[in-house]
C-alpha positions as CSV (number, residue, x, y, z in Angstrom):
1,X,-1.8,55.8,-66.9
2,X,-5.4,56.3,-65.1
3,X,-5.0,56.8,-61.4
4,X,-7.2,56.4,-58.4
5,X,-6.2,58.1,-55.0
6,X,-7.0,56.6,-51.9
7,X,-6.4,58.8,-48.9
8,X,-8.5,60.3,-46.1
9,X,-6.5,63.3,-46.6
10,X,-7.8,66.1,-48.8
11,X,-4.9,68.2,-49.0
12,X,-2.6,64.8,-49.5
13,X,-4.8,63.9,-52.1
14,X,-4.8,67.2,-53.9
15,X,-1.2,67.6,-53.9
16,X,-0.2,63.6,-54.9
17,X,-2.8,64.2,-57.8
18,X,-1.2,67.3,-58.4
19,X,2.2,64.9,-58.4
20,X,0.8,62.1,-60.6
21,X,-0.4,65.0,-63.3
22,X,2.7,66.4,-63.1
23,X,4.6,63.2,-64.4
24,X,2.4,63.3,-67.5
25,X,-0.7,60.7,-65.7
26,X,-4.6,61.3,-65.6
27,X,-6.1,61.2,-62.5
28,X,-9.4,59.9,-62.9
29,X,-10.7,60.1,-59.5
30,X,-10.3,60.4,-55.8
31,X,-11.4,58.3,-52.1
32,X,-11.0,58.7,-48.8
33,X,-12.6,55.4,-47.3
34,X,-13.0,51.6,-48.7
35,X,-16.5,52.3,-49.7
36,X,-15.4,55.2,-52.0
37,X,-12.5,53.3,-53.2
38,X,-14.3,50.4,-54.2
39,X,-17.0,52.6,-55.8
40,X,-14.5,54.4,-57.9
41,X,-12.5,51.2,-58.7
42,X,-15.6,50.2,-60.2
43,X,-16.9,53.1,-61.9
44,X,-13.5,54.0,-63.2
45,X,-11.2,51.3,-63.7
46,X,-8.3,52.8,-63.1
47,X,-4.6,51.7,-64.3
48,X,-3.1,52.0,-60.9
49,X,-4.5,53.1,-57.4
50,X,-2.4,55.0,-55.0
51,X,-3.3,54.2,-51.3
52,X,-2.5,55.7,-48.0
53,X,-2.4,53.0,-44.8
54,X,-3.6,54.9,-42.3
55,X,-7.3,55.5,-42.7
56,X,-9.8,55.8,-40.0
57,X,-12.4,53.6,-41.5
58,X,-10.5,50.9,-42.8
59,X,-7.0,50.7,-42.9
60,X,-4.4,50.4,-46.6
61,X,-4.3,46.7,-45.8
62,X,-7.8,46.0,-45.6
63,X,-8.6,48.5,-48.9
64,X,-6.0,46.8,-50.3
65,X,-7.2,43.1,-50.2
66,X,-10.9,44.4,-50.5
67,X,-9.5,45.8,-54.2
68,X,-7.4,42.6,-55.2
69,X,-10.6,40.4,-54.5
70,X,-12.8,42.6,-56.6
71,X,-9.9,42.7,-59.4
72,X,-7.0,40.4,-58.4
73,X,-5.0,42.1,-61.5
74,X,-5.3,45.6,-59.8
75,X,-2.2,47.5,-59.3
76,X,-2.0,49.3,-56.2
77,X,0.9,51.5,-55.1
78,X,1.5,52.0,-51.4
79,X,2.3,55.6,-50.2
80,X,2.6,56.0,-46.6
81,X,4.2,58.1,-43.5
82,X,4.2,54.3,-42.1
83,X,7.7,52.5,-43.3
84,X,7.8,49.8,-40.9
85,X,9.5,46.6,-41.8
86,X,6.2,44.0,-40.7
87,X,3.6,46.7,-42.5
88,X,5.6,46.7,-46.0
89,X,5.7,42.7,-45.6
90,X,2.4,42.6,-45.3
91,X,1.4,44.8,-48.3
92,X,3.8,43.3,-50.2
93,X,2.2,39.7,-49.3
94,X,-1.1,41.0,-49.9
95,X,-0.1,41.9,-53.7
96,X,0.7,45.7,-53.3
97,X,2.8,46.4,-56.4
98,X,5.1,49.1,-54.7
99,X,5.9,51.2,-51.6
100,X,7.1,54.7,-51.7
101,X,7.4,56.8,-48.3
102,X,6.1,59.7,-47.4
103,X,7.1,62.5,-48.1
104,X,7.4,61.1,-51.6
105,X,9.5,63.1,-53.7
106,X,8.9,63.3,-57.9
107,X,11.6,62.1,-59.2
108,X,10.2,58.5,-56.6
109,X,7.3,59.1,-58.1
110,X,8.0,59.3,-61.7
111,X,10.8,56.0,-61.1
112,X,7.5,53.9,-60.0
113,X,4.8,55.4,-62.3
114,X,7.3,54.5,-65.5
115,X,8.4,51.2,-63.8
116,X,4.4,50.4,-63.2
117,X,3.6,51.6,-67.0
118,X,5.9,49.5,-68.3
């Protein structure tokens, strides 16, 4: 599976890539804002774009509906520190395709990577 990360972290992006690569996927490029994401979603057309919630540009909810309008078959997993109950409903509602929390732990990982690749 081709990945895109979408996080305003560095390190977090360097060590879920590191993650993703680990369970046997390609990652085929990395964002930190809605403008890169949407560039990269574009230019790459990833399988599956991993995305953080809490950005200071634009928030995971707002990258998230910004991706499903350009591509309304995009698959977009959720990974965030942020596990509130009204936050997942809304993701979820917005066509998110999964949540995992952070920390996210491989064997999480690999359950939602197979589950999405199937």
């Amino acid at each position: 599976m081709r990945v895109l990360i979408v996080d305003d972290s560095q390190v977090a992006r360097v060590m879920f890539g590191d993650m993703v690569a680990g369970c046997g996927h390609q990652v085929v490029a990395e964002a930190e804002s809605l403008d890169q994401a949407l560039e990269a979603y574009r230019l790459h057309k990833p399988d599956l774009v991993t995305l953080d919630i809490s950005m200071p540009q634009a928030d995971g909810l707002t990258v998230l509906k910004a991706l499903k309008q350009l591509d309304p078959a995009a698959k977009v997993l959720v990974v965030s520190g942020n596990s509130q109950q009204r936050v997942y409903d809304a993701l979820m509602a917005a066509g998110a395709c999964g949540f995992l929390t952070k920390p996210v732990l491989t064997a999480e990982l690999q359950a939602a990577l197979a589950k999405l690749s199937a």
